[in-house]
N, C-alpha and C positions, 0 to 999 in steps of 0.2 A: 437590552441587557448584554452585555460585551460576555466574550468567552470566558476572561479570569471571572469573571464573576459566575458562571454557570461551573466551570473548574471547581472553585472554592463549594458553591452548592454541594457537589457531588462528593465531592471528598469527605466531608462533615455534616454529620446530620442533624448536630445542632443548629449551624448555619441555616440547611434546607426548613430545620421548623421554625426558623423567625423570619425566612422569608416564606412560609407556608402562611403568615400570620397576618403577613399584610393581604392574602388574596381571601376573595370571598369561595362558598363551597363551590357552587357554578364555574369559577376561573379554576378550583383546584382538580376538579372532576373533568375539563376541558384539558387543563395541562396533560393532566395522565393520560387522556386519549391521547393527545400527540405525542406524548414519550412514546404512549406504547407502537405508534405508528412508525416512528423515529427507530425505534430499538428495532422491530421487524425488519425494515427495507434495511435496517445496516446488517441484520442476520443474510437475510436475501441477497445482499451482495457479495457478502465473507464467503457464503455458501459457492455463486458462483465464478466468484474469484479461487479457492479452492478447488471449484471441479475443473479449471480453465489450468490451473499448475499442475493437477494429476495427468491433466489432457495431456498437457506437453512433455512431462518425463516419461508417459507410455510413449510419445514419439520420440523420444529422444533415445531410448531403450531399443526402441525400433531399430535407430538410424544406428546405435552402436553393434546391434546384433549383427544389422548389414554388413557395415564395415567389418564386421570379425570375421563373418561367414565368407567375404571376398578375399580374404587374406589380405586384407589392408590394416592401413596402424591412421593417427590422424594426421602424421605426419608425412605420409605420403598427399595425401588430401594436399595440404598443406605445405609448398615446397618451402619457403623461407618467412618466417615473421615479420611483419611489416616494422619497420625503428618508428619510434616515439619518441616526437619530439617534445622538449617539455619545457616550461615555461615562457616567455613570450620574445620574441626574435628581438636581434638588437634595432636602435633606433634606426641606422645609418646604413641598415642591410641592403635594401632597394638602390643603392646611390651608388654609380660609377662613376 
């Protein structure tokens, strides 16, 4: 079953009941265990993807409190911004 096709499932629930209609109860009772396994570990990751960005703005909160507390700015940090180059070099740049 390709993903548009589980897309489309999801979206419509009339969809979901006429393919509810081709499985028997065995296979629809089996499905649900694996959603419900499926939905869990995606909860379990949100969760600790989550705690893992809170992680880092309390150190990032850290690292600015520091800097404020030394009398720094981020531009001391930082003498000059690096230039950006942008789109792709000419053909003929390498050739003397």
């Amino acid at each position: 079953m390709s993903s548009e096709t589980l897309e489309r499932i999801a979206r419509n629930k009339n969809v979901a009941r006429a393919a509810a209609r081709q499985l028997s109860m065995e296979q629809l009772n089996k499905l649900a265990e694996v959603i419900g396994e499926v939905i869990e570990q995606k909860q379990e990751e949100d969760k600790k993807r989550q705690e893992e960005e809170a992680l880092k703005e309390r150190k990032l909160a850290e690292i600015r409190e520091a800097i404020n507390d030394a009398g720094l700015s981020l531009d001391d940090l930082v003498s000059e911004q690096p230039k950006r180059r942008r789109g792709r070099p000419p053909k003929n740049a390498n050739k003397s």
